[in-house]
Structure formats: C-alpha cells, structure tokens
C-alpha positions as CSV (number, residue, x, y, z in Angstrom):
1,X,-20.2,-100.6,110.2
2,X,-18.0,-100.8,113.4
3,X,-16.4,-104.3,114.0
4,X,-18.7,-104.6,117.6
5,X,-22.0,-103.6,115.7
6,X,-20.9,-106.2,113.0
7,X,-19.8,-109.0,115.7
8,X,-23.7,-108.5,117.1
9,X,-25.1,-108.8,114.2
10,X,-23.4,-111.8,113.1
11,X,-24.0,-113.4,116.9
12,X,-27.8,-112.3,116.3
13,X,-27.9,-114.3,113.1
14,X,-26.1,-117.0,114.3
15,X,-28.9,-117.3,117.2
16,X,-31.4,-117.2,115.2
17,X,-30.4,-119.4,112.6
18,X,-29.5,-122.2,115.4
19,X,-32.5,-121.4,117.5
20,X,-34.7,-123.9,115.9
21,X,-32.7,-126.5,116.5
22,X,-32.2,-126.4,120.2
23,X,-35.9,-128.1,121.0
24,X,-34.7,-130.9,118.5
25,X,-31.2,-131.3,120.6
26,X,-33.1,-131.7,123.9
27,X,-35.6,-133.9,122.5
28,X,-33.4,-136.2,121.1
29,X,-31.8,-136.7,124.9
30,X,-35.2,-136.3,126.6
31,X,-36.8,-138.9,128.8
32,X,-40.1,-137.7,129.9
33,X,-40.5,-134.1,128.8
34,X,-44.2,-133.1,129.1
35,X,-46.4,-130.0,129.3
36,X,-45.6,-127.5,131.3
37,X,-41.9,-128.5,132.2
38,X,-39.3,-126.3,130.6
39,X,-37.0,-128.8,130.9
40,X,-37.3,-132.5,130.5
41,X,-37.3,-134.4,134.1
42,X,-34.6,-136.9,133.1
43,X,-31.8,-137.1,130.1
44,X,-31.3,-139.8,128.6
45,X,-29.2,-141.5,125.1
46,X,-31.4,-144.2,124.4
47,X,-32.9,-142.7,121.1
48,X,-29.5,-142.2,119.6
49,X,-28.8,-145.8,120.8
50,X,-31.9,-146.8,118.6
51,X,-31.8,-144.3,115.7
52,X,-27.7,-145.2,115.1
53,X,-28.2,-149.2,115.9
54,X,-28.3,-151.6,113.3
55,X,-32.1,-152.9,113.7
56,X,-33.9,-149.4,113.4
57,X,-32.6,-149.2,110.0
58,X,-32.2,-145.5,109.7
59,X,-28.3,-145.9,109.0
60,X,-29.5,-148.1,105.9
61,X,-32.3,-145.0,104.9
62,X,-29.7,-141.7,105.5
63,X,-26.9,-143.9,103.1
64,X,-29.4,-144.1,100.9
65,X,-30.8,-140.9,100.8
66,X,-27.2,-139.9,100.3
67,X,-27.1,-142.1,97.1
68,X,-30.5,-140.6,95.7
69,X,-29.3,-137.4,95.9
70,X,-26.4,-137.7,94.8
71,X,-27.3,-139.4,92.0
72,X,-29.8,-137.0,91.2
73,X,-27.9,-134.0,91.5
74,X,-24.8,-135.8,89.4
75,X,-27.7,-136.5,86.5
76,X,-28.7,-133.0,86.9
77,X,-26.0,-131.2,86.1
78,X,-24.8,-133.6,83.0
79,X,-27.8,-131.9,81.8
80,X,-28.3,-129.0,83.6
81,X,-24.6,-127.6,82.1
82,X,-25.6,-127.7,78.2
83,X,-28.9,-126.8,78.7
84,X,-27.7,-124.2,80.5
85,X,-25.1,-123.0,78.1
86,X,-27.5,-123.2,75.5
87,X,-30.2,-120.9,77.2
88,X,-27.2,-118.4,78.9
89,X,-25.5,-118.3,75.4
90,X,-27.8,-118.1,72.5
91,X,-31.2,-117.0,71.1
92,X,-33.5,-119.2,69.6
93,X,-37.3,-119.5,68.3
94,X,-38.6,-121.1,71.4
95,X,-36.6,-120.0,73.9
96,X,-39.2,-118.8,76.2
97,X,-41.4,-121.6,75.8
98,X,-38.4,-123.9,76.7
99,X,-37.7,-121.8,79.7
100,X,-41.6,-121.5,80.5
101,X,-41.2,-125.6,80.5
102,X,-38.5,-125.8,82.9
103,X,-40.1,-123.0,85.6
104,X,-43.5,-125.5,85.5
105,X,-42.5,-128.1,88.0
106,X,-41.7,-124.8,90.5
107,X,-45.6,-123.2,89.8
108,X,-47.6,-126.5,89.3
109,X,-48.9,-127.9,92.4
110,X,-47.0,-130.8,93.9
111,X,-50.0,-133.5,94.3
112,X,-50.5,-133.0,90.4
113,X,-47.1,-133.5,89.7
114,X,-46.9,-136.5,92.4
115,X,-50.0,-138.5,90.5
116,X,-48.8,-137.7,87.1
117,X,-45.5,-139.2,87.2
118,X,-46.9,-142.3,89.0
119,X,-49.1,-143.1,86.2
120,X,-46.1,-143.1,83.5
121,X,-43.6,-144.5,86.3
122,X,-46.2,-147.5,86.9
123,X,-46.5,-148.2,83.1
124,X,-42.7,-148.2,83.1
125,X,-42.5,-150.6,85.4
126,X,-40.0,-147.6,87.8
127,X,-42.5,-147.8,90.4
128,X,-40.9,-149.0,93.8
129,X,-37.5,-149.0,92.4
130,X,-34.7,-146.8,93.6
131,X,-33.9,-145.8,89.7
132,X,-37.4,-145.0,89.2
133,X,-36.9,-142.3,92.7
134,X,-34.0,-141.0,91.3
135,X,-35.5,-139.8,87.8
136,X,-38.7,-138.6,89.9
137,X,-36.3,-135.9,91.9
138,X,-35.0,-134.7,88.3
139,X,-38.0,-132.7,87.6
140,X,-37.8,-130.8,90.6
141,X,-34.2,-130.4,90.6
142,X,-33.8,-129.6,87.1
143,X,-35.3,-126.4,87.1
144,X,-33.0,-124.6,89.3
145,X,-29.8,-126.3,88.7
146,X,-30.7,-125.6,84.7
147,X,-31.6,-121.7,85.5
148,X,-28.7,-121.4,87.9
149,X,-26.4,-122.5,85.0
150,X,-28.4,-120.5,82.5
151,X,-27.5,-117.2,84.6
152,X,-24.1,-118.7,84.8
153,X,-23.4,-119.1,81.0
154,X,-25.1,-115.2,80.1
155,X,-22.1,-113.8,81.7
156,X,-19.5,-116.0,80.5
157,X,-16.9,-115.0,77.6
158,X,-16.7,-117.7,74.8
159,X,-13.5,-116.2,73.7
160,X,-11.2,-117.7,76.5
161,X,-12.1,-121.0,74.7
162,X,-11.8,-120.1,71.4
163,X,-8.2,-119.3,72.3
164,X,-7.4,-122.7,73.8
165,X,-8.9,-124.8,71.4
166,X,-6.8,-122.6,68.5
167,X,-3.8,-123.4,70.5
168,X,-4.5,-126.9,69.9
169,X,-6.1,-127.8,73.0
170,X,-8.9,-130.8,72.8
171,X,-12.7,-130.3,73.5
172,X,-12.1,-132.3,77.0
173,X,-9.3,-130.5,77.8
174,X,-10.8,-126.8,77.3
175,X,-13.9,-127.6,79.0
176,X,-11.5,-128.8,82.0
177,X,-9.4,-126.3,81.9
178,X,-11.4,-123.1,80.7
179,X,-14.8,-123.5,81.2
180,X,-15.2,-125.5,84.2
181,X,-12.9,-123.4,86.2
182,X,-15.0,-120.6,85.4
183,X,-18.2,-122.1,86.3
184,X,-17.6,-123.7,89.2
185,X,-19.3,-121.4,91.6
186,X,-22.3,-121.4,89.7
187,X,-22.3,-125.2,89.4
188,X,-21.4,-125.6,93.1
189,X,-24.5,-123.3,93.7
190,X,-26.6,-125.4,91.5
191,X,-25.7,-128.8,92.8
192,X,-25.7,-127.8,96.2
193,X,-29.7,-127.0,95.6
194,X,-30.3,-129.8,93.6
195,X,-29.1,-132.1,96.6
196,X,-31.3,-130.4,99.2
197,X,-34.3,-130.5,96.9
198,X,-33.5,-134.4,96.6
199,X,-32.3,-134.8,100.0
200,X,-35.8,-133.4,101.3
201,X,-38.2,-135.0,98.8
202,X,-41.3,-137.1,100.6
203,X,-44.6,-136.7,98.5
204,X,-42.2,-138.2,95.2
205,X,-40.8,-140.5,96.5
206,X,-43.6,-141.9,98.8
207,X,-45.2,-142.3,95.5
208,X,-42.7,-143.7,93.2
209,X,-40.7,-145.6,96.1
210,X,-43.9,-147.4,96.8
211,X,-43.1,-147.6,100.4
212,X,-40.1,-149.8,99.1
213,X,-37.3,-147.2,98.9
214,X,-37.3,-145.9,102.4
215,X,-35.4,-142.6,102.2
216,X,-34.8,-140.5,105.9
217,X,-37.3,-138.1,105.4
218,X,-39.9,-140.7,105.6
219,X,-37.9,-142.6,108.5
220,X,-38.4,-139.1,110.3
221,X,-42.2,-139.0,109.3
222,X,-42.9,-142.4,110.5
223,X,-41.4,-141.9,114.0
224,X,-43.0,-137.8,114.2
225,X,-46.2,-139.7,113.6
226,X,-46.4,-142.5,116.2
227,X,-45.8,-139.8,118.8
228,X,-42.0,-140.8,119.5
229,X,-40.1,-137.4,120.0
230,X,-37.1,-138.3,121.1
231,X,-36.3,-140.5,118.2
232,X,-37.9,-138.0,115.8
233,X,-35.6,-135.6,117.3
234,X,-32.5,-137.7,116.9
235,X,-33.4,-138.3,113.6
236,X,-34.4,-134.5,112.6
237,X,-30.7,-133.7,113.6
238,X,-29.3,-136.6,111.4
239,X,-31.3,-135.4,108.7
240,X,-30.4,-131.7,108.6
241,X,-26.4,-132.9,108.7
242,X,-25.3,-133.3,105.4
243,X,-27.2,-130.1,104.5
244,X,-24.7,-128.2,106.8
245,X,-21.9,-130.1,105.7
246,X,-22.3,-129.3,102.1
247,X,-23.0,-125.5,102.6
248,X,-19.8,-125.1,104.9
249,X,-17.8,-127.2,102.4
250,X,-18.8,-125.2,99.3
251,X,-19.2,-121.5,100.9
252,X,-15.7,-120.9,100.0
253,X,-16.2,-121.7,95.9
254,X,-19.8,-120.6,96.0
255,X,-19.2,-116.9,97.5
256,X,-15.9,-116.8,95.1
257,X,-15.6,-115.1,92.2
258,X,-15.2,-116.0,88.8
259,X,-15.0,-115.4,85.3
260,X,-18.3,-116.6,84.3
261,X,-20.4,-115.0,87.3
262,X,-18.5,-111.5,87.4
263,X,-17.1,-111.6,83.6
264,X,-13.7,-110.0,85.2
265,X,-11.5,-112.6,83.6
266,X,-8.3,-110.8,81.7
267,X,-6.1,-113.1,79.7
C-alpha cells in the first residue's frame, strides 16, 4: 500500500476510534448545553473541580477500582498460567468438559450468574466486602486469561526447559528465565483483558459490593442517572484512562514476538 494511502487509513482509524469521545470532552466542560445547540452556550471547569475534589469521592472509587482489578487480574494469572499450561500442553480424559467449564461464565447470562454467586457470597459472609468483589470478577476474568494462556502454552517448546533445568538450573530460576520470557506477550495479552473485564464490572459488584464497595463504574452510573452530564462526562473520561494507559504501555510486548506464540525460538 503506498505510504499516503496508509497515512489515511491510519488518520481514518484514529478518527474513528477517538470520535466517541469528543461529546464526552465537551460535556465534561459544558455549562448549559441543551437541544438544538451544537455547541454548549458557556464552558465551564466546575465538574472537574467536583469529580477531582476530595468530598465527591470519586478519587477514593477510581483508586479503588484500580486495586480490584488489579488484584483480580494478579489472582488470575497465578491460576490462569498452570491451568493454562496444563490445557496448551497435555491431553487428558476431561479435557473438553474442563474447557466447556471455563467458556460458561462467557455463554451464561449475566443476571443468572449475578444471583448465583450472591447466594453463596451471602452464606460466606463476602457480601459487601471488597475481598468478596474481587473473587466475584475471577469468574469472568478467568476464562479468557486461562484460554489466552492455553493458546499460549500449545505453541510452546518444552525442550528449552528441559535444557536449563539439566544444566542445573532451579525450578524458579527456569520458569524466570525460560518460560516467562517466552510467554510474556501472551500473558500481557491476558492480563491486560482480565483488567478491563474487572475494571468495567457493575452488575457483580453492585451485587456482591452491596452498595458498600463503590467502584467508578457505579460513581459514573450514579451521576448518568440523576441527569448530571457534565460530571458524568468528566467521570466517563476518568474511567476510560487507565484502559488507554495499559494498551499503550503493553502494545510494544503484546504485538512482539516470541517463542511461545510463533515457536521460532532457536537455541
């Protein structure tokens, strides 16, 4: 493709992709902006001043929601990594059933999953708590950070290991320096879902929080509801932040290659 047509093309995507967010950027500075003005009659920073001051409490919620998803994506791939190694790797009786197992919290509907969970989370006494949030978001997020592995671990060559552990190296020490290496881009990929997933979860924990853990997303519902736009739309650009963030961080490791993903690796 010529280097113009390609320049277009990326400008067109670019666009389209930040399109959306340009009503949210003028909302969030609006003062007054009804129907039919294009553009609102006054500009004004008094919803930043409120969504970043200390009494509207949605610096409190986005730290938190940071923490949650964190946490959750952390937990996720402690299990994610040798559950995906083991369904990547080998065959057993059962495998499809386990795999059937992870890919239900995906198909099942969300409501059904949502008052599920609250029964067993209220009998465990998790109900309202920030722990009890945090182990909700693992059964949506540990689908796809399990799978992404899984694809990860088909393509990867257990030999490279086998060599370093016969050179004397410890089970810590190959996993550091042999197989994490290779699967980094894959477990970038995963844990860069697994925090959007959390990062964007309402129904769960609206349920499991109890109305106690007040995460951003329902900060931003609250204010969308009682009609006050501005404040929604500084809070909608808050929320879509660390989301950005994360995929400019990682893009570099996530659209590299490696030994695992491609199976090029040459001693």
């Amino acid at each position: 493709m010529h280097p113009r047509l390609r320049l277009l093309a990326a400008l067109a995507l670019a666009g389209w992709l930040v399109l959306p967010f340009l009503p949210l950027a003028v909302w969030s500075v609006a003062h007054g902006w009804r129907f039919p003005d294009l553009w609102p009659r006054a500009l004004s920073g008094k919803a930043w001043g409120y969504a970043l001051s200390d009494t509207a409490g949605v610096l409190d919620s986005f730290a938190l929601t940071v923490f949650i998803a964190l946490s959750t994506t952390v937990l996720a791939a402690l299990v994610g990594i040798p559950a995906g190694r083991a369904l990547g790797l080998y065959r057993f009786r059962g495998k499809g059933l386990v795999t059937a197992l992870l890919l239900a919290p995906a198909i099942l509907p969300g409501l059904a999953i949502v008052f599920g969970l609250h029964g067993i989370f209220l009998r465990l006494g998790l109900v309202g708590t920030t722990g009890g949030v945090i182990l909700a978001h693992l059964i949506p997020v540990l689908p796809y950070m399990t799978l992404v592995m899984a694809a990860v671990f088909s393509a990867f060559d257990t030999g490279y290991e086998d060599q370093a552990r016969s050179l004397g190296a410890s089970p810590a020490q190959v996993f550091r320096h042999v197989t994490l290496p290779a699967i980094l881009p894959g477990l970038l990929a995963g844990a860069l879902f697994a925090f959007l997933i959390s990062w964007s979860q309402y129904l769960l924990t609206l349920a499991i929080g109890g109305g106690r853990v007040q995460t951003l997303p329902l900060v931003l519902y609250s204010f969308a509801a009682s009609g006050r736009n501005d404040i929604t739309g500084a809070i909608a650009l808050l929320y879509i932040l660390p989301g950005l963030l994360i995929l400019v961080v990682t893009s570099r490791w996530i659209t590299g290659r490696s030994a695992a993903v491609v199976g090029t690796l040459r001693p």
